[in-house]
N, CA, C and O of each residue as an XYZ file, in Angstrom:
644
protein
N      29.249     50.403     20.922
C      30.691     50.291     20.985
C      31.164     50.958     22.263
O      30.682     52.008     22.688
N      32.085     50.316     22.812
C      32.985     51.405     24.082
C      33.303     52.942     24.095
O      33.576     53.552     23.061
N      33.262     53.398     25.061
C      33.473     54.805     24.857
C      34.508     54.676     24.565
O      34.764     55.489     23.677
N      35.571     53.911     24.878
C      37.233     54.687     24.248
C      37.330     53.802     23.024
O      38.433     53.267     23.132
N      36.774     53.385     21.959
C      37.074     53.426     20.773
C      36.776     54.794     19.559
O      35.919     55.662     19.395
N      37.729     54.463     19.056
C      38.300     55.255     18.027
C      37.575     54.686     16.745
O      37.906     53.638     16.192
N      36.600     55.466     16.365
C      35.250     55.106     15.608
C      35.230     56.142     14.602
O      35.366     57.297     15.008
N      35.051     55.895     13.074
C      34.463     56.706     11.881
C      32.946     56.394     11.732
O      32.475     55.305     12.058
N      32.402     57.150     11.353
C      30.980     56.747     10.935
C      30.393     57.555      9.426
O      30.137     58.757      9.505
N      30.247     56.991      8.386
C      30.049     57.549      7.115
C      29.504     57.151      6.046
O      30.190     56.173      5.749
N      28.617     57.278      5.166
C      28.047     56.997      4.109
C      28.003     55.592      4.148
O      28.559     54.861      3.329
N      27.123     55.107      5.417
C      26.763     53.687      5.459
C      28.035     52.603      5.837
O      28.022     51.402      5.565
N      28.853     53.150      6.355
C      30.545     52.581      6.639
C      30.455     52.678      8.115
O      30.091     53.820      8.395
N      30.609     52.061      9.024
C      31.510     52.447     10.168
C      32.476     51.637     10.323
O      32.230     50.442     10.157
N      33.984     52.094     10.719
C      34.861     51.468     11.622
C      35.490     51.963     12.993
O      35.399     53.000     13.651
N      35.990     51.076     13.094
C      36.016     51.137     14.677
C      37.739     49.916     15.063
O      38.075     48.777     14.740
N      38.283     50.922     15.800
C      39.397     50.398     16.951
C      39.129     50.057     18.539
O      39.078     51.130     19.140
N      39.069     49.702     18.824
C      39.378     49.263     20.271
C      39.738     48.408     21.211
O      40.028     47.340     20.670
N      39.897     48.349     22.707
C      40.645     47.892     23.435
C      39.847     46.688     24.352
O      40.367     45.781     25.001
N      38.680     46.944     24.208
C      37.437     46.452     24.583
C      36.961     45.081     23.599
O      37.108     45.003     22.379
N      36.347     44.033     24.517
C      35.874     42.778     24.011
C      34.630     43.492     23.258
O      33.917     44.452     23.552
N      34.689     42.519     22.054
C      33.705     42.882     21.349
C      32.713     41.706     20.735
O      32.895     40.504     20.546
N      31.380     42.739     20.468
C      29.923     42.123     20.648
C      29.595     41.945     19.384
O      29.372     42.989     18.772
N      29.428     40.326     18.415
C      28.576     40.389     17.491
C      27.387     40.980     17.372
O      27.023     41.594     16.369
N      26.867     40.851     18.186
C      25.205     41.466     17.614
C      24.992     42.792     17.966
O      23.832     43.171     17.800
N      26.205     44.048     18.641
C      26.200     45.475     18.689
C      26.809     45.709     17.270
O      26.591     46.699     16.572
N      27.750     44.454     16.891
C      27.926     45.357     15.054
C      26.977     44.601     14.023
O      26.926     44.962     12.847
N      26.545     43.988     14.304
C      25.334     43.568     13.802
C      24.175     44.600     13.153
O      23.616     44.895     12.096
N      24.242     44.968     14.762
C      22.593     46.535     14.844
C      23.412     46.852     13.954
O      22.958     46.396     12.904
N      24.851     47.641     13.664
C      25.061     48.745     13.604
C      24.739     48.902     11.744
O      24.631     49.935     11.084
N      24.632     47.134     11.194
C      24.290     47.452      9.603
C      22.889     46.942      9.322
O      22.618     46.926      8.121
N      21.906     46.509     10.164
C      20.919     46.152     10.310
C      20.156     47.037      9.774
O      20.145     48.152     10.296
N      19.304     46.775      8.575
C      18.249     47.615      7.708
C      16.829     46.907      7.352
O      16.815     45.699      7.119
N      15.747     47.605      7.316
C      14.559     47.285      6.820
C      14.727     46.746      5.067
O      14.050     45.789      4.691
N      15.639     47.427      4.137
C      16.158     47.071      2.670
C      16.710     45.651      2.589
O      16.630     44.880      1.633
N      17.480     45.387      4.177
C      18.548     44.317      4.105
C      18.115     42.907      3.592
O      17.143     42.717      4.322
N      18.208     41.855      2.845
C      17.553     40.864      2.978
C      18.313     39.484      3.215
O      17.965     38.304      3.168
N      19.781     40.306      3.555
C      21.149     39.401      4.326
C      21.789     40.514      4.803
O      21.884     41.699      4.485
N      22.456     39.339      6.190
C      23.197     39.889      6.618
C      24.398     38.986      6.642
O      24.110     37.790      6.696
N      25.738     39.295      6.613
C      26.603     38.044      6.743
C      27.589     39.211      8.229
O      27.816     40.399      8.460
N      27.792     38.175      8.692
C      28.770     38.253      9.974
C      30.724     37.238      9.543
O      31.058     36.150      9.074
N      31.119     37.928      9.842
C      32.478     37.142     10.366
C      33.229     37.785     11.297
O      33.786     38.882     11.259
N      33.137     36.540     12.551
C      33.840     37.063     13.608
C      35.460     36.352     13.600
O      35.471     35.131     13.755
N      36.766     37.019     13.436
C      37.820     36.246     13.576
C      38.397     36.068     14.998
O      38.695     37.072     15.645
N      38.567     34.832     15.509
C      39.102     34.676     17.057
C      40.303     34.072     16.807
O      40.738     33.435     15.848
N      40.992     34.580     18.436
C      42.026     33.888     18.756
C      42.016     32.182     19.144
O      41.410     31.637     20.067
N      42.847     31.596     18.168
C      43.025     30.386     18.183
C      44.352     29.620     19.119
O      45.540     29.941     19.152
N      43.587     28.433     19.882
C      45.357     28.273     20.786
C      46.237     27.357     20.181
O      46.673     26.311     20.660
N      46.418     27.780     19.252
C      47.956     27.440     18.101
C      47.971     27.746     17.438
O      46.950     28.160     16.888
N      49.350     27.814     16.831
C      50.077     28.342     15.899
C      50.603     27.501     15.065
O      51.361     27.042     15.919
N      50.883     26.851     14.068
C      52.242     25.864     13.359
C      52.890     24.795     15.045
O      53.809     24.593     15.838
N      51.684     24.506     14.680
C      52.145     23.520     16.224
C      52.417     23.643     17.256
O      52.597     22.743     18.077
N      52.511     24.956     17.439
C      52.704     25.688     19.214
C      51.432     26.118     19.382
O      50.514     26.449     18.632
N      51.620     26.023     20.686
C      50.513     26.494     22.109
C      50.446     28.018     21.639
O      51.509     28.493     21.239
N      49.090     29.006     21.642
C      49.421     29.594     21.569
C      49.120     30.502     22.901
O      48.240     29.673     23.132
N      49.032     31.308     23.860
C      48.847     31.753     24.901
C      47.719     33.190     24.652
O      46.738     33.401     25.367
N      48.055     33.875     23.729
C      47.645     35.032     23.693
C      47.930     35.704     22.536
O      49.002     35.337     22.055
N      47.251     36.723     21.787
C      47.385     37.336     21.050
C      47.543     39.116     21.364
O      46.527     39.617     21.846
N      48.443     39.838     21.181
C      48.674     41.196     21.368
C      48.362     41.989     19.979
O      48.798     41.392     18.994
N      47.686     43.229     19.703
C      47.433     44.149     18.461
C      47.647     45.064     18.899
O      47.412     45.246     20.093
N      48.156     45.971     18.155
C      48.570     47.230     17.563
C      48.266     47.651     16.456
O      47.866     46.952     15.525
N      48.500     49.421     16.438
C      48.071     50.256     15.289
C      48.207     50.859     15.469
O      48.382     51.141     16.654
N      48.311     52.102     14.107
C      48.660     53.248     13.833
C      47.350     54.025     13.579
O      46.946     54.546     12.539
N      46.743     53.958     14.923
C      45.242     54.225     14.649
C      44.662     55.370     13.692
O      43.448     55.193     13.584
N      45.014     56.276     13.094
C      44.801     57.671     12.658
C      44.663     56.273     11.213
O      43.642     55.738     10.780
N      46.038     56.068     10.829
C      46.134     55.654      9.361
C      45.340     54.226      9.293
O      44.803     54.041      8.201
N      45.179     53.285     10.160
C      44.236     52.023     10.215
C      42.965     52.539      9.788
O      42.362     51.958      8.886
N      42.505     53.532     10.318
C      40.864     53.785     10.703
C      40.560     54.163      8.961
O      39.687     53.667      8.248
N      41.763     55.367      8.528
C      41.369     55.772      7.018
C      41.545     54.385      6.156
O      40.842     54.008      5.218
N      42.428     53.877      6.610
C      42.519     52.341      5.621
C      41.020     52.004      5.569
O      40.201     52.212      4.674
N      40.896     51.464      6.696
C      39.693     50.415      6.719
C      38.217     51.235      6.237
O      37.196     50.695      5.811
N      38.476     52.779      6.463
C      37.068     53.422      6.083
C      37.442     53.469      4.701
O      36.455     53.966      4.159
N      38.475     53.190      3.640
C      38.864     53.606      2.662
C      38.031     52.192      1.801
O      37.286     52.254      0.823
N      38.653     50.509      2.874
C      38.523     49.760      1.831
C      36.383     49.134      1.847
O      35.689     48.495      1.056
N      36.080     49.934      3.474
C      34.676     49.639      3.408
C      34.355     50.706      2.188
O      34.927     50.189      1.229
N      33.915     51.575      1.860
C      33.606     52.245      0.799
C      33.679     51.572     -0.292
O      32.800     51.388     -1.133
N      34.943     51.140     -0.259
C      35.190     50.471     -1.969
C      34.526     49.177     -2.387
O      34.047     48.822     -3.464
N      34.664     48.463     -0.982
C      33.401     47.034     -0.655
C      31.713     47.587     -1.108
O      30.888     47.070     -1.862
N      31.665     48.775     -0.328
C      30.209     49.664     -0.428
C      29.726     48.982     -1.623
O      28.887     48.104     -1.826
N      30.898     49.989     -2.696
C      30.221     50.586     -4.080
C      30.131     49.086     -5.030
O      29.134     48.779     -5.684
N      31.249     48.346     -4.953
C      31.336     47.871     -5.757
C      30.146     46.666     -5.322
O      29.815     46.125     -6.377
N      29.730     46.331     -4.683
C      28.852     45.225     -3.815
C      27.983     45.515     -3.771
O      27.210     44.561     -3.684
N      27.297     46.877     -3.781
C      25.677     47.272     -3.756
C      25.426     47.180     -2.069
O      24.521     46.536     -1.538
N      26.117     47.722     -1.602
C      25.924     47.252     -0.018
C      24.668     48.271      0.440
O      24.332     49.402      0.089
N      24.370     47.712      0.992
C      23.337     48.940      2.639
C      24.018     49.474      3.286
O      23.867     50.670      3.535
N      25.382     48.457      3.957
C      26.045     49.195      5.334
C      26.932     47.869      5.259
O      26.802     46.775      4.708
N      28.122     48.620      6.264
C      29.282     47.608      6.316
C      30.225     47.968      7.456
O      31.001     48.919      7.369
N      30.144     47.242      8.450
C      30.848     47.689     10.036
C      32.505     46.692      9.682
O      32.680     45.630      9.084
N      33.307     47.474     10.253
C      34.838     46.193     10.447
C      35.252     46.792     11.236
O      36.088     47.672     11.029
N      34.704     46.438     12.585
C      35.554     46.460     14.342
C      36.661     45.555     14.522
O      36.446     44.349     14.400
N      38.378     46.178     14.930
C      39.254     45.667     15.307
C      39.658     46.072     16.734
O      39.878     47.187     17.206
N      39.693     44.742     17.334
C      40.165     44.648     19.185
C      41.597     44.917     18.785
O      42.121     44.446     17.775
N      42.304     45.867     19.830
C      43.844     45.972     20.290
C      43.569     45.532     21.240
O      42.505     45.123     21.706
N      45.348     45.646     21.878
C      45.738     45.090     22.720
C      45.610     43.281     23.064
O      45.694     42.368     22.242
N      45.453     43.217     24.101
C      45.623     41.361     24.639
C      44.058     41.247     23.993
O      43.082     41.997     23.973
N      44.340     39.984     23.514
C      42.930     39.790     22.858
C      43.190     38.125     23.365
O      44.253     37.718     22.895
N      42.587     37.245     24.073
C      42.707     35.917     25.015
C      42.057     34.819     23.878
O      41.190     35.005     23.024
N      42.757     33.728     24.190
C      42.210     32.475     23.748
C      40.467     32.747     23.472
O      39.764     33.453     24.195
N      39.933     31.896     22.076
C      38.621     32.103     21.877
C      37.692     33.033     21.698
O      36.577     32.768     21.249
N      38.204     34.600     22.151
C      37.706     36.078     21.931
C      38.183     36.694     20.660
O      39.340     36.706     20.238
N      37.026     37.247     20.070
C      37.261     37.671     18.851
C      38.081     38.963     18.743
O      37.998     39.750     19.686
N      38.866     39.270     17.695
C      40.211     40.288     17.675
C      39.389     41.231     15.971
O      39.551     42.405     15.637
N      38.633     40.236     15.320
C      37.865     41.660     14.613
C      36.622     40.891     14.275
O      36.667     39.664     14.352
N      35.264     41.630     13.827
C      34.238     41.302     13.404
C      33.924     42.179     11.840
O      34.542     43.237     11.946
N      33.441     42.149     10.906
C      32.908     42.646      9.762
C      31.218     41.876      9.579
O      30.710     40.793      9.290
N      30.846     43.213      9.952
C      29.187     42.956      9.238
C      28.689     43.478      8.273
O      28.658     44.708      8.313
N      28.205     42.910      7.246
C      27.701     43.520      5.578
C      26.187     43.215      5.974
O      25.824     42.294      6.706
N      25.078     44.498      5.133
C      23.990     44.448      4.714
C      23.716     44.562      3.572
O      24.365     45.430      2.987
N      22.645     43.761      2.715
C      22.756     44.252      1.417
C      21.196     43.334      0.730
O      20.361     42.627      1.295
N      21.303     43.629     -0.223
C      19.635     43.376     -0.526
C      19.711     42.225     -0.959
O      18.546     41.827     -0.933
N      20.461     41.277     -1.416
C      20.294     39.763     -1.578
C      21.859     39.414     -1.054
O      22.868     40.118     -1.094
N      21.707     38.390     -0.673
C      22.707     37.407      0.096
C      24.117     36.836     -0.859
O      25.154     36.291     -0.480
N      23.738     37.147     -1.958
C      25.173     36.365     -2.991
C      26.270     38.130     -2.700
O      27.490     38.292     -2.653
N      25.431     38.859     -2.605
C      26.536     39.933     -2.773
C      27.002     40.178     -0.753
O      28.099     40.429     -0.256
N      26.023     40.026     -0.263
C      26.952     39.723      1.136
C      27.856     38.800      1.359
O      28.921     39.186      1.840
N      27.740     37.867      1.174
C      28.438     36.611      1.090
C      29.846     37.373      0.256
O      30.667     37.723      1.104
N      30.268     37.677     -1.080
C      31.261     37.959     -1.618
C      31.697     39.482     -0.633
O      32.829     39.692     -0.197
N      30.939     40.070     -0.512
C      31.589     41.291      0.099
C      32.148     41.293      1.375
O      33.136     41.954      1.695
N      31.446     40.470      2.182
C      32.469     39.920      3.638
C      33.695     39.115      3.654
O      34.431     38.971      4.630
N      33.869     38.543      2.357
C      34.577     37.878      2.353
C      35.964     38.647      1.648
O      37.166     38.465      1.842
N      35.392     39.366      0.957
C      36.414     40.368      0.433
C      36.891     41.589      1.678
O      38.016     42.056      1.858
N      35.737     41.861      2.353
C      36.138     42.736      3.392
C      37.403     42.435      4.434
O      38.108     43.346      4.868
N      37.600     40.988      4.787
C      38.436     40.622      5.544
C      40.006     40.297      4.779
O      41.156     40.320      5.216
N      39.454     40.010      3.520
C      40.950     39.629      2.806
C      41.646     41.182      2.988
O      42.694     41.564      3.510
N      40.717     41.761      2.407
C      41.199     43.321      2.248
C      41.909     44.579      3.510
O      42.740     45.483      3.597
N      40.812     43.783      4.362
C      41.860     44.266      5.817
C      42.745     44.205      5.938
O      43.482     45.177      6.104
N      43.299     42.376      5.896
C      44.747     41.567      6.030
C      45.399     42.203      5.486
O      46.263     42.873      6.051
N      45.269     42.207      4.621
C      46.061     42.757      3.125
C      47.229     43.901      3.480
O      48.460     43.898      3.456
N      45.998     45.072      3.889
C      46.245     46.695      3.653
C      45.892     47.328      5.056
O      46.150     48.524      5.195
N      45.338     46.651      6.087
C      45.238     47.639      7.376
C      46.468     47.327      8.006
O      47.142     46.301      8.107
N      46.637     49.207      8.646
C      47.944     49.200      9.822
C      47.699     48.801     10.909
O      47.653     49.617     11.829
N      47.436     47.263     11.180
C      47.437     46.236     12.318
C      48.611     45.463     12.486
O      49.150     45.154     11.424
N      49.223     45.019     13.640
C      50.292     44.174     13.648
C      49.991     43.416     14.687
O      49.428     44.107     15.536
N      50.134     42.049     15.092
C      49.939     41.079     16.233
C      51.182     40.269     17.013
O      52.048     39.577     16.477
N      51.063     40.475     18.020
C      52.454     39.771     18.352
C      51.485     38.231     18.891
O      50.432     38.332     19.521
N      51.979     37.151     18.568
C      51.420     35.825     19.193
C      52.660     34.963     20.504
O      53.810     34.525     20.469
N      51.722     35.075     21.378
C      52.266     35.261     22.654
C      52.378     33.485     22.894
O      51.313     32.915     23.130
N      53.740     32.588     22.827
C      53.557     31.016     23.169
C      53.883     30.645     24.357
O      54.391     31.444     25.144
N      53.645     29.402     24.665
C      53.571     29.394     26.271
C      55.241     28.439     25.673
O      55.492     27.617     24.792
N      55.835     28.973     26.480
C      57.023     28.715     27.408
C      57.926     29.101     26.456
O      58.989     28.483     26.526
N      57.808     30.381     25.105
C      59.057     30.714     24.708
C      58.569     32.660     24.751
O      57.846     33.373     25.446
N      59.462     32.830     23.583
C      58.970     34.166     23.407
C      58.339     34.307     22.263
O      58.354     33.491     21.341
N      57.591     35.666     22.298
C      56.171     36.112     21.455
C      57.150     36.274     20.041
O      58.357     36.063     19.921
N      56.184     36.712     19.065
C      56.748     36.597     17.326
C      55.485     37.942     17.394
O      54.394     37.958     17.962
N      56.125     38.903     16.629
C      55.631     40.011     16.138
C      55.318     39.469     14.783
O      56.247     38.858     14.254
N      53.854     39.594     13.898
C      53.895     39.442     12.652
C      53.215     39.953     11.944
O      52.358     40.440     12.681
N      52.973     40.209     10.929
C      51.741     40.841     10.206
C      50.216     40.256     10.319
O      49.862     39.115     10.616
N      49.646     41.083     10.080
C      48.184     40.300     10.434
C      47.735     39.651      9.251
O      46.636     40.082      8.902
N      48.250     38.669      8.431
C      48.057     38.228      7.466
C      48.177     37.238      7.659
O      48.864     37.069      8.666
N      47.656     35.799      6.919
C      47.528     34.548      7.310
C      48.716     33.890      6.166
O      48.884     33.929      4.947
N      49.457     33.228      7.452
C      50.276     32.181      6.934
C      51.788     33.210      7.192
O      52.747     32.515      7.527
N      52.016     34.324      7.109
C      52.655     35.383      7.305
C      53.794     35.099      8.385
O      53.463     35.351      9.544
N      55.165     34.584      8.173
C      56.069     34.483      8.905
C      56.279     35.334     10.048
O      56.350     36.494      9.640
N      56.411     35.271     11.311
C      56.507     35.934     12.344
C      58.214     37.088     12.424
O      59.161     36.540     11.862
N      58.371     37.783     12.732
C      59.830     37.771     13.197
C      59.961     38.334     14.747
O      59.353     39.227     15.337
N      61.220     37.257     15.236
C      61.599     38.018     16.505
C      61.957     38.731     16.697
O      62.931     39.001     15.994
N      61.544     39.867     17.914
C      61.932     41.254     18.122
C      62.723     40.831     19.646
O      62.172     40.049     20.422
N      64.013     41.425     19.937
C      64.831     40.916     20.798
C      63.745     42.207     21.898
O      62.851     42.997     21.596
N      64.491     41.814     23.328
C      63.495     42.445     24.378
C      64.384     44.210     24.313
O      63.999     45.189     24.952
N      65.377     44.183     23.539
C      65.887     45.592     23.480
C      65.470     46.282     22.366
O      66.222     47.240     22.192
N      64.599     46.219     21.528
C      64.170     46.219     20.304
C      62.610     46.947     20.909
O      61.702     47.207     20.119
C-alpha cells in the first residue's frame, strides 16, 4: 500500500484509505494464506455514466478516523460470521478517473461458498455504513455530491456551499 495511506491492521482485517491508484494483486497478498482454498476479489471502478450522462470523473471523501473504525468494525463482523482467514477493503479518495478502481475487498477463507457470500456482503456493507461520499463529476454541467450507495439520488451543492 502507499506510504500516505491511512491503514488499520488487526486480527486478520486490514483497511485502508487512500489517495493513491490501487493494485488488485497488493490486496490480494495482503489475505493470501496457505489455509485459503478461495479467494474472491471485487474491484469497484469508475464507470463513464451515470442515468444517461457522461460521466467525467469521480471525487471521494471521508471522515477518515470514523471510515477506517467503520470498515475495521464491519470486516470483523464479515470475519466471524463467515469463517474467514483474512479480509482487506481498500478505499481510493480523491479524483478517482474513468475505468480505475475507487475500492477493492479481498476475502480468504477455506472453501469458496463462504467467500463468495462474504465479499459480497462486504461491499453491500460498506455502501451501507462507511463515512465515504462521492461527488460525480459530468462533462458539460456541474458535479452531484451523493452517497456512496447505488441508485442513491445525488444532490446539488451550489459553488458557495
Amino acid at each position: 500500500m502507499a506510504r500516505d495511506a491511512t491503514e488499520i491492521k488487526e486480527d486478520g482485517c486490514y483497511v485502508a484509505l487512500t489517495d493513491q491508484h490501487l493494485s488488485v494483486n497488493n490486496v490480494m497478498d495482503r489475505v493470501r494464506s496457505p489455509q485459503a482454498g478461495a479467494i474472491v476479489m471485487f474491484a469497484g471502478t469508475t464507470r463513464d455514466n451515470f442515468g444517461g450522462k457522461p460521466v467525467k470523473e469521480l471525487q471521494y471523501s471521508a471522515y477518515n478516523p470514523l471510515a477506517l473504525r467503520t470498515m475495521l468494525s464491519i470486516c470483523k463482523e464479515i470475519r466471524d460470521k463467515h469463517g474467514l482467514i483474512s479480509i482487506a477493503m481498500i478505499h481510493r479518495l480523491g479524483i478517482v478517473p474513468i475505468g480505475e478502481e475507487s475500492i477493492i475487498i479481498a476475502v480468504s477463507a477455506s472453501h469458496r461458498q463462504a467467500a463468495w457470500r462474504a465479499g459480497e456482503q462486504a461491499l453491500e456493507d460498506c455502501k451501507e455504513r462507511v463515512e465515504v461520499w462521492k461527488r460525480e463529476e459530468f462533462d458539460g454541467e456541474e458535479g452531484v455530491w451523493r452517497a456512496n450507495r447505488d441508485g442513491a439520488v445525488g444532490q446539488k451543492v451550489s459553488q458557495e456551499d
